[in-house]
C-alpha positions, 0 to 999 in steps of 0.5 A, spaced: 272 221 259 272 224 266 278 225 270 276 219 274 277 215 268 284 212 266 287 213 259 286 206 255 293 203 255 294 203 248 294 210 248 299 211 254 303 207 250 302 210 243 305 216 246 310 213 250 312 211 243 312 217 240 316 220 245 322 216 245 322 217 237 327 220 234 327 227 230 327 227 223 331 231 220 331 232 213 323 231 209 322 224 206 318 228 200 323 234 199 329 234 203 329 240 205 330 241 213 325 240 217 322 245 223 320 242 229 315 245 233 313 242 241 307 240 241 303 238 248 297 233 248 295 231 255 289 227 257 283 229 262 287 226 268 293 229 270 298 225 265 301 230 259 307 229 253 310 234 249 312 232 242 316 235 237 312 235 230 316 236 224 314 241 219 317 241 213 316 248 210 317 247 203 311 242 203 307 242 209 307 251 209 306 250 201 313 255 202 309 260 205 313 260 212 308 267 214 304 261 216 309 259 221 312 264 226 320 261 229 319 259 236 326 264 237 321 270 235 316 269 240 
């Protein structure tokens, strides 16, 4: 897609759904509380949203939370 290209509809709209949603707090599979890291995407335009990703580190990080650095020690 070239920056002269519009960002199809459906697309700016699954994003601006994403971005009103609320953060979950608790995992649906385990319970445990769930992290959150901010994540940008952004098209070839100009246009960007940050969203923030649950990570549960009991099931996504398989309890090894030395894959994941806490954004407060970065």
């Amino acid at each position: 897609m070239s920056q002269s290209q519009e960002l199809p509809p459906h697309i700016k709209e699954f994003f601006d759904k994403l971005s009103a949603l609320p953060k979950p707090e608790e995992c649906r599979k385990c319970g445990s509380k769930l992290m959150h890291v901010e994540t940008t995407f952004f098209s070839s335009g100009e246009q960007f949203w940050t969203i923030p990703l649950p990570v549960c580190p009991k099931c996504d990080l398989k309890g090894n939370q030395g894959k994941f650095i806490q954004p407060d020690v970065c």
